[in-house]
VEXZA-520332 format. One record per residue: residue in one letter; x, y, z of N, C-alpha, C, O in turn. Coordinates in steps of 0.1 Angstrom, whole numbers, padded with zeros to 4 digits, always signed. Atoms other than C-alpha are relative to their C-alpha. Example, Ala and Ser with C-alpha at 12.3 -4.5 7.8 and 13.67 -1.06 7.14 Angstrom:
2
A+0009-0012+0000+0123-0045+0078+0009+0012+0000+0019+0012+0007S-0009-0011+0000+0137-0011+0071-0008+0011+0008-0003+0022+0009
This chain:
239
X+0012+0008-0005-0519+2103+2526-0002-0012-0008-0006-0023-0004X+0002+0013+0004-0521+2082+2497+0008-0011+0000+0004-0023-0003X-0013+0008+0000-0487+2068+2500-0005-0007+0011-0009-0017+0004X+0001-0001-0015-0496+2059+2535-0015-0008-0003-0014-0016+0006X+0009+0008+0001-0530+2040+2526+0004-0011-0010-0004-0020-0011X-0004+0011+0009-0509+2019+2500+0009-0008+0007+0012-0020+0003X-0008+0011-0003-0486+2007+2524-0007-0006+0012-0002-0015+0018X+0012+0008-0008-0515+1996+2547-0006-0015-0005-0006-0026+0000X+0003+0012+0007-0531+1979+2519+0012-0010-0004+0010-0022-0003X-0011+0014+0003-0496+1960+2509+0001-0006+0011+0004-0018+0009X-0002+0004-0013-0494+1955+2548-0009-0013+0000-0006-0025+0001X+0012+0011+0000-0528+1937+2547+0000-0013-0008-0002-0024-0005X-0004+0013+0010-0520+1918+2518+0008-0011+0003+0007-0023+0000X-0014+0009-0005-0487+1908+2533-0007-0011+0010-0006-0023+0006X+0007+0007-0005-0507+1893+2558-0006-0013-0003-0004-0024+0001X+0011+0010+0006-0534+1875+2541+0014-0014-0006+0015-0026-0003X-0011+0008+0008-0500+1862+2519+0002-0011+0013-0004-0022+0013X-0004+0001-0012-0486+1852+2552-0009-0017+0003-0004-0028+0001X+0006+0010-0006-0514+1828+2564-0006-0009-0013-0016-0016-0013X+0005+0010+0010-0517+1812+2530+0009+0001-0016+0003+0005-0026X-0005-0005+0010-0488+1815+2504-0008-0011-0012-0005-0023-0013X+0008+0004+0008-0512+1807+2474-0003+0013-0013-0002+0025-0009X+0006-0014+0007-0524+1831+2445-0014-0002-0001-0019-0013+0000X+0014+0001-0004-0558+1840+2447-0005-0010-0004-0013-0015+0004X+0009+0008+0009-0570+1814+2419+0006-0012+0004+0004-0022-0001X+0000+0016-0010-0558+1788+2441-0002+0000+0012+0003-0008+0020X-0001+0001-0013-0569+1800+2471-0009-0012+0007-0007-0012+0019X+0006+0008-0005-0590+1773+2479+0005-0012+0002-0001-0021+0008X-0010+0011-0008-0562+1748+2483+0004+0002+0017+0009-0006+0024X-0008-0002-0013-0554+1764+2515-0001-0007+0013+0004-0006+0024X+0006+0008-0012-0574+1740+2533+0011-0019+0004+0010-0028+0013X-0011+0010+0003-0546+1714+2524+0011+0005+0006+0020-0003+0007X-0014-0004-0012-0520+1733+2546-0009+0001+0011+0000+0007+0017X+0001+0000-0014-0538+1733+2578+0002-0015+0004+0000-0026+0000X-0006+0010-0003-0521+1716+2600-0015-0012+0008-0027-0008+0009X+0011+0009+0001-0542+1682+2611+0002-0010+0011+0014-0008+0012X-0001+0007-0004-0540+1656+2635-0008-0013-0002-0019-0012-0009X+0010+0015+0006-0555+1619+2630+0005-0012+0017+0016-0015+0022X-0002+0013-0013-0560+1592+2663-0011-0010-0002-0019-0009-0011X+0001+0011+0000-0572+1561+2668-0012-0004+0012-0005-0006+0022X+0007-0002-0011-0605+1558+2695-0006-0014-0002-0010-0017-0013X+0006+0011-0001-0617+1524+2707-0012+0001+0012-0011+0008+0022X+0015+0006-0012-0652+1513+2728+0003-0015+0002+0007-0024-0006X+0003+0011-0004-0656+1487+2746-0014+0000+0011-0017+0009+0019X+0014+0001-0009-0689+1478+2764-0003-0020+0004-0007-0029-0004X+0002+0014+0000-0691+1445+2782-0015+0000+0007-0020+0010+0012X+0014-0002+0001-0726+1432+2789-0004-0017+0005+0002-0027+0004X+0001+0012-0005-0742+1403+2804-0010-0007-0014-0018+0000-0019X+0013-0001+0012-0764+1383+2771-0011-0003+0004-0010-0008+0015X+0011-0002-0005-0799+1383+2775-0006-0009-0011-0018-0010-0012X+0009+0013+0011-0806+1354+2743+0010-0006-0005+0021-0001-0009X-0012+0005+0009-0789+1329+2729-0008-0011-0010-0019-0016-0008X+0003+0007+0014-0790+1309+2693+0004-0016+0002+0015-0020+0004X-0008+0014+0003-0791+1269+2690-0003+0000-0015-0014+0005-0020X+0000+0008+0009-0783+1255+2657-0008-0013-0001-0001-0021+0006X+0002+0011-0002-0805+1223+2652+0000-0009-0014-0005-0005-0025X-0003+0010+0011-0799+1194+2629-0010-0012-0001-0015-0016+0010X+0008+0015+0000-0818+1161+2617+0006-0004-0008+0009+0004-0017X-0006+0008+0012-0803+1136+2594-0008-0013+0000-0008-0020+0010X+0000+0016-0003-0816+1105+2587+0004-0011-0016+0000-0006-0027X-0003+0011+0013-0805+1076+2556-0008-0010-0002-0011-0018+0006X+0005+0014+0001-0821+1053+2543+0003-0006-0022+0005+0000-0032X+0001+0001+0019-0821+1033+2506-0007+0005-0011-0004+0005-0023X+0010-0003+0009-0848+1045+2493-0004+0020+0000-0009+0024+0011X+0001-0016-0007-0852+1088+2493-0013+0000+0006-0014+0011+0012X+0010-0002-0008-0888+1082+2507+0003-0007+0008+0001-0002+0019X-0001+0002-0019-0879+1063+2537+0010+0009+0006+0010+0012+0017X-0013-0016-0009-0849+1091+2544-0008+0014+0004-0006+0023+0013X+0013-0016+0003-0878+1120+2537-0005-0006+0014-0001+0000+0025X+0007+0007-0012-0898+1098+2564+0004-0002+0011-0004+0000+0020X-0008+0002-0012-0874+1092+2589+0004+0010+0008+0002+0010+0020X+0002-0011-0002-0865+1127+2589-0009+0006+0006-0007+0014+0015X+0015-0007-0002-0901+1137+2590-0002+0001+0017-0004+0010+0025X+0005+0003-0018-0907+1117+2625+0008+0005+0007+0004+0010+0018X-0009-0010-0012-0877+1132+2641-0005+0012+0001-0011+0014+0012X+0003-0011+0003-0884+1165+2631-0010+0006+0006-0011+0016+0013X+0011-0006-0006-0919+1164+2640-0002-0003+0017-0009+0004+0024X-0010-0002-0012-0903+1152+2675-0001+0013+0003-0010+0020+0007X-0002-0008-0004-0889+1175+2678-0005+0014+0002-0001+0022+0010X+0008-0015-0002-0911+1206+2672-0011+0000+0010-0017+0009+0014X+0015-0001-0007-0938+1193+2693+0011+0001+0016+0007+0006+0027X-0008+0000-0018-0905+1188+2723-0001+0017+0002-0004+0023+0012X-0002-0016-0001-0901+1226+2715-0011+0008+0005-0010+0016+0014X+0011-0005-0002-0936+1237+2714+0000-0002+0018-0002+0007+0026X+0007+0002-0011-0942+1216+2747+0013+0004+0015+0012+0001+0026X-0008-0007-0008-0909+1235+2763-0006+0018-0002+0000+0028+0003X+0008-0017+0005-0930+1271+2753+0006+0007-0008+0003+0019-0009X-0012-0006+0012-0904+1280+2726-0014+0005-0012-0022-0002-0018X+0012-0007+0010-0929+1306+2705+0004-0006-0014+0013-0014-0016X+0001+0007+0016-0932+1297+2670+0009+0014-0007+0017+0011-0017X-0011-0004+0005-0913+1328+2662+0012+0001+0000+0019+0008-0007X-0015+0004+0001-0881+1315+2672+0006-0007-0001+0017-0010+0004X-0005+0012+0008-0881+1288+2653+0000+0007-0015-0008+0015-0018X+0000-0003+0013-0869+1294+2617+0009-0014-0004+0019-0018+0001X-0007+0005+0007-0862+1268+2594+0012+0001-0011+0008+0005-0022X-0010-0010+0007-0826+1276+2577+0005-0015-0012+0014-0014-0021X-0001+0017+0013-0823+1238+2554-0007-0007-0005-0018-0009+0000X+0007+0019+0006-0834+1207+2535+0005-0002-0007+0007+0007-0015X-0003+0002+0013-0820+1189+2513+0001-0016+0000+0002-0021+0011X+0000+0015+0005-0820+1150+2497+0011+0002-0007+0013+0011-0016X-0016+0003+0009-0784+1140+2487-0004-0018-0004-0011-0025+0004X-0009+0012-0001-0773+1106+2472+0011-0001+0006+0019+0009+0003X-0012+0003-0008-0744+1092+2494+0005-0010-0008-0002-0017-0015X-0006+0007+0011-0715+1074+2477+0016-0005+0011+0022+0003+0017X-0008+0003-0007-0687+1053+2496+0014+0003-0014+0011+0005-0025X-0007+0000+0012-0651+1055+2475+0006-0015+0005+0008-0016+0017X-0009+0011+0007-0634+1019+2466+0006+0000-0007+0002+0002-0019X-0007-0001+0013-0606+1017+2449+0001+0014-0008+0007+0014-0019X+0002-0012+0008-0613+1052+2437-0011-0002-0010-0009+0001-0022X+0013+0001+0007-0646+1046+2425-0013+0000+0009-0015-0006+0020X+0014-0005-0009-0679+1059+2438-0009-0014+0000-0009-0020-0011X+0010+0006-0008-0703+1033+2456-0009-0001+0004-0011-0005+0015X+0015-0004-0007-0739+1041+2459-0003-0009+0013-0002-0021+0015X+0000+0004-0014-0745+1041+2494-0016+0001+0006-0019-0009+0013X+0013-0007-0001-0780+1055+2499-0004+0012-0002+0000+0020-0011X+0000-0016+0004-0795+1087+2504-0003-0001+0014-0005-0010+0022X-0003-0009-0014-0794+1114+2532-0009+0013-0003-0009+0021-0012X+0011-0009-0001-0823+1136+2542+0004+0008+0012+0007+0002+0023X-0003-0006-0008-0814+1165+2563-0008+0014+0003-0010+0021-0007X+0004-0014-0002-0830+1197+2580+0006+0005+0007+0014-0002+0014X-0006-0012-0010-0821+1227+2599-0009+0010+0005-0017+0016-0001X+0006-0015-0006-0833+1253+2622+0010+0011+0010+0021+0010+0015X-0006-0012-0009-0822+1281+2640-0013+0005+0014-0023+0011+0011X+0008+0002-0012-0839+1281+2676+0005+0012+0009+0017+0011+0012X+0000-0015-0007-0838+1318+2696-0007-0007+0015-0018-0013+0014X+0000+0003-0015-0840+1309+2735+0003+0013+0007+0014+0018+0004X-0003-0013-0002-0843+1342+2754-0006-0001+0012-0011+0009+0016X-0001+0000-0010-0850+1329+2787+0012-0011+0003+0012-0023+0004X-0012+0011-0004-0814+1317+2796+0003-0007+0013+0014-0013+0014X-0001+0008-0009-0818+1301+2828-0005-0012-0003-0002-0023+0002X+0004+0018-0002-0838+1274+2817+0008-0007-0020+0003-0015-0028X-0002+0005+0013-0814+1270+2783+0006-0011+0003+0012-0015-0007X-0008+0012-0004-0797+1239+2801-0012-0011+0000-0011-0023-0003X+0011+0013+0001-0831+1222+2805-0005+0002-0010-0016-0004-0011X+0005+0004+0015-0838+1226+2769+0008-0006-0009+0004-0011-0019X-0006+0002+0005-0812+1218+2758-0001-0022+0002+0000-0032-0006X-0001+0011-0008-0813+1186+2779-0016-0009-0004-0016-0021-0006X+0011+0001+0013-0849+1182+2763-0001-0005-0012-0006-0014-0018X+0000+0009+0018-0840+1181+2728+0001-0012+0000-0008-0019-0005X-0003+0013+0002-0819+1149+2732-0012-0010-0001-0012-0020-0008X+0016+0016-0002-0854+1127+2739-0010+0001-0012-0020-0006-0014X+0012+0001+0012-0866+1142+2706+0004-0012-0007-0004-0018-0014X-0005+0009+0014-0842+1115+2686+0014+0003-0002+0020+0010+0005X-0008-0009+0004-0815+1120+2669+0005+0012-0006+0010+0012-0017X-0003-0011+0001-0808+1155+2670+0015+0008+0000+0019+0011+0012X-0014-0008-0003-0770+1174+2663-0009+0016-0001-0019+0021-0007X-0001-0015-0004-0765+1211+2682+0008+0006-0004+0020+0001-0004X-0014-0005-0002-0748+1238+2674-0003+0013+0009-0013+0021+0009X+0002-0013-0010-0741+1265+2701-0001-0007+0011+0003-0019+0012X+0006-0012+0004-0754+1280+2719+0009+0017-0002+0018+0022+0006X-0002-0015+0004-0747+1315+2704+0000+0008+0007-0012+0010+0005X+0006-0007-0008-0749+1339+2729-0003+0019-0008+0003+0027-0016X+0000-0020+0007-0761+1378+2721-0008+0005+0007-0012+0000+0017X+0008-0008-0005-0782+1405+2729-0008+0007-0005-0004+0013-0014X+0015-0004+0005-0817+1418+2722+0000+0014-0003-0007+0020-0011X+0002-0017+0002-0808+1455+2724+0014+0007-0004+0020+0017-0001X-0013-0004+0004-0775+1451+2704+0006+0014-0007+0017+0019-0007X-0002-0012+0006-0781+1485+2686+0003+0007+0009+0011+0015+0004X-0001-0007-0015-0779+1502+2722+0009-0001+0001+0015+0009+0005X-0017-0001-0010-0745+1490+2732+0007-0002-0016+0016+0006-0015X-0007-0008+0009-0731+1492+2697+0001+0017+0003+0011+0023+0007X-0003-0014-0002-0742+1531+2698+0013+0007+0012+0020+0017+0014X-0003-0009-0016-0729+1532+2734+0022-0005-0002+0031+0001+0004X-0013+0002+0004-0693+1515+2721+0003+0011-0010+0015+0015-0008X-0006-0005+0007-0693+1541+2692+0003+0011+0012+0015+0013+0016X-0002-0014-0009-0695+1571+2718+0010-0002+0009+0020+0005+0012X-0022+0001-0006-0665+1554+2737+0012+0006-0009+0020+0016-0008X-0010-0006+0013-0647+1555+2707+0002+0014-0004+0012+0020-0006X-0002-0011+0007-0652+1582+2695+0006+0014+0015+0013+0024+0012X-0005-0005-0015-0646+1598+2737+0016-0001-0003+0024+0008-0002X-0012+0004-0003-0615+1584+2734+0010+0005-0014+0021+0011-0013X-0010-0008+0009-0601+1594+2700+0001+0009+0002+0012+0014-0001X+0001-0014-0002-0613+1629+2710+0014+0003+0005+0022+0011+0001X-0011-0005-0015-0589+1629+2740+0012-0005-0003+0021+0000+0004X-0018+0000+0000-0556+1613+2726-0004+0011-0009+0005+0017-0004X-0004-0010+0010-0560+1642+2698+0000+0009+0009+0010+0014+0008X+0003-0010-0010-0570+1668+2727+0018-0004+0011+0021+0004+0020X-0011+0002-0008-0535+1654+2743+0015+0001-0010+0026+0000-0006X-0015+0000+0009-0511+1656+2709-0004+0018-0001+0005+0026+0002X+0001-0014+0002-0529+1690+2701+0008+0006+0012+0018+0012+0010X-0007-0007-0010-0519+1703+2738+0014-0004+0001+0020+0007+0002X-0012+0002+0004-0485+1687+2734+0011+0002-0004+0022+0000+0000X-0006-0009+0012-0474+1704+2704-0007+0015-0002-0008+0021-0012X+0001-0014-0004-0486+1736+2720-0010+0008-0010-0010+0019-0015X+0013-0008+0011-0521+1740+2697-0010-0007+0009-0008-0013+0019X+0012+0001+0001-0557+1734+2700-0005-0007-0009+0005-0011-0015X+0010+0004+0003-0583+1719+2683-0008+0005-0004-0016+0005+0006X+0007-0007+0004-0605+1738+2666-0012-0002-0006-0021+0006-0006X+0009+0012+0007-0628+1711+2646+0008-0011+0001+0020-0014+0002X-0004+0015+0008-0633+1680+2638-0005-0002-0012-0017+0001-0016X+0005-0003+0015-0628+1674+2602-0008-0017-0004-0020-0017-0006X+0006+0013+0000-0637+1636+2599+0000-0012+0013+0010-0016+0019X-0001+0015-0004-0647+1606+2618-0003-0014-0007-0015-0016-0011X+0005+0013+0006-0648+1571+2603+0000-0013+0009+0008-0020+0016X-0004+0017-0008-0658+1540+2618+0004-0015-0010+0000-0016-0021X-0004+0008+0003-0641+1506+2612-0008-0010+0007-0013-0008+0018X+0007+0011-0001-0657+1474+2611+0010-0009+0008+0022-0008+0008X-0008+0009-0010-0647+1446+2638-0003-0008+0001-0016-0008+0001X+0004+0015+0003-0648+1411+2637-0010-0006+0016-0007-0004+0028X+0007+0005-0014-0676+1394+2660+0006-0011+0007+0007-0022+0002X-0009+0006-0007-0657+1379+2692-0008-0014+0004-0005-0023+0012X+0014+0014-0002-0685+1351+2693+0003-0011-0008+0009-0008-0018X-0004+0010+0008-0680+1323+2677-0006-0010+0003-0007-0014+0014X+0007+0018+0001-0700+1289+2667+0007-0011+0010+0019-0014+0011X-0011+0012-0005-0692+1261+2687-0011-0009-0009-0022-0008-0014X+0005+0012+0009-0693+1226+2669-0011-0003+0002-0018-0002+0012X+0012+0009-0002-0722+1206+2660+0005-0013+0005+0015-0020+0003X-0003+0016-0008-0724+1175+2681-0015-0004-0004-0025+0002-0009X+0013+0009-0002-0748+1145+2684-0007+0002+0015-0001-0001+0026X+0006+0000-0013-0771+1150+2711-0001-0017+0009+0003-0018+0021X-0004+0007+0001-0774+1116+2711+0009-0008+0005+0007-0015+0015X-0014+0006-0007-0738+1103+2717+0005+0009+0009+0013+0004+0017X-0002-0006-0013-0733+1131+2741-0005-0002+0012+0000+0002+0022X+0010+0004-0008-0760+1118+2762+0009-0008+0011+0003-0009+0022X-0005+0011-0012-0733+1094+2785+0008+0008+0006+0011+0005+0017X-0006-0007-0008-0715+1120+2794-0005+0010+0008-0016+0013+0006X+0000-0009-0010-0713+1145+2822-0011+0008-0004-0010+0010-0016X+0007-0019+0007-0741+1179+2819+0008+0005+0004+0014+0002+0014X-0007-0017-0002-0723+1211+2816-0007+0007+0006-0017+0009-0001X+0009-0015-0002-0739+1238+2835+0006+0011-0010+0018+0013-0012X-0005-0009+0008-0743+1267+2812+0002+0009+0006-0004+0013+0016X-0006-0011-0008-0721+1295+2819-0007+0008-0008-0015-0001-0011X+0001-0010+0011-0735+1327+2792+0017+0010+0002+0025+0012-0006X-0013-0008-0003-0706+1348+2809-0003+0014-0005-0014+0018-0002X+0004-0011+0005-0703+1382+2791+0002+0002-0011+0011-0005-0014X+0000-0003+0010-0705+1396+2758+0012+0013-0002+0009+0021+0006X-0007-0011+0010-0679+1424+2742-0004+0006-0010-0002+0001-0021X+0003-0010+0011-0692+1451+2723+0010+0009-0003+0012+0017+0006X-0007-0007+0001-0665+1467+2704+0001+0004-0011-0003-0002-0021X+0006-0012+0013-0664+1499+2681+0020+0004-0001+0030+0003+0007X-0014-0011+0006-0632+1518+2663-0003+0009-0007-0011+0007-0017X-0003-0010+0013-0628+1550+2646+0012+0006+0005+0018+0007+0015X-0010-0010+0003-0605+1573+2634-0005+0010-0005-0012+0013-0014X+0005-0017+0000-0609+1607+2637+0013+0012-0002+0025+0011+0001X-0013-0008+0010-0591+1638+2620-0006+0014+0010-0017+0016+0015X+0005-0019-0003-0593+1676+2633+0010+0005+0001+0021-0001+0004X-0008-0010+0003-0577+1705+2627+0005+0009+0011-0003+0013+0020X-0005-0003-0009-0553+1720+2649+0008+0017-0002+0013+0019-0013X-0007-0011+0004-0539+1755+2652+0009+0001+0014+0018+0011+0015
């Protein structure tokens, strides 16, 4: 009988061995032999934008840095009162510059004092986009004013990011749910997911002169649609 209870217990042993050849004081490597799969899951979420960003500029020169400061000043204040008297709240105006340079022509390879250059900046948030053609078309009568944009985006960007990760992450599920079935296993967990960072498909358009654009044609603005897009890579364990 006891013969017979020892070759049970070596049986059991054999076993355990079996599904982990390790010795006990390394058994905790064993998690380094299960087998694993790793895929690749993209989101995408397209979206109509619901705000967009102008860039706005003022420059003005003059010889003296208080007539450039001055010159500056009257556009500027132009232009905040064109803004105000288009209903643009005061919170979506931010001023993002200023600065007083000396300007310098080269001759000959030698600097030229030319004058000085007084410049500001803002960043202007417009979030009723149908009338962003007649503001834009506005600015110009403040003076001289350079644009940049408009930017387009969206007010509830954290929403359709989340809603791109849950693609992503849908979709890596299911090619690993399709290598696991494949190769004649399952899925059992998921051991990691990581998300990757993605470059924003948006992009600045140039600063122009409002100004010297004035002779030409209006554009009607298109906004069109936005792309919200997510990546991860996801790992799980397969038996």
């Amino acid at each position: 009988m006891n013969s017979t209870r020892a070759v049970v217990v070596l049986l059991a042993a054999g076993i355990a061995v079996a599904g982990c050849v390790r010795p006990p004081a390394l058994a905790a490597d064993c998690n380094a032999d299960r087998s694993k799969v790793t895929t690749t899951g993209i989101g995408i979420v397209h979206l109509p934008p619901d705000t967009a960003t102008l860039g706005l500029r003022v420059d003005a020169r003059a010889a003296k840095p208080a007539a450039a400061q001055q010159r500056a000043a009257a556009t500027a204040t132009a232009l905040m009162q064109k803004l105000r008297d288009l209903r643009i709240p005061a919170d979506a105006i931010r001023t993002t510059a200023y600065s007083l340079d000396r300007e310098y022509d080269y001759v000959k390879g030698q600097p030229v004092f030319r004058g000085y250059l007084t410049s500001q900046a803002w960043k202007v948030r417009v979030d009723d986009l149908p009338r962003l053609g007649e503001i834009l078309d506005a600015i110009e009568t403040a003076g001289n004013v350079a644009i940049e944009g408009p930017q387009f985006g969206l007010r509830a960007l954290d929403a359709a990011n989340a809603d791109a990760l849950r693609r992503a992450v849908g979709d890596a599920r299911a090619k690993a749910d399709a290598v696991a079935q494949g190769g004649g296993t399952r899925i059992v967990r998921i051991m990691q997911i990581d998300e990757h960072a993605t470059a924003d498909e948006e992009r600045p358009m140039p600063m122009m002169s409002m100004s010297r654009a004035a002779e030409a044609p209006r554009t009607p603005i298109a906004p069109g649609e936005l792309t919200v897009r997510a990546v991860v890579t996801l790992t799980a364990e397969i038996r």
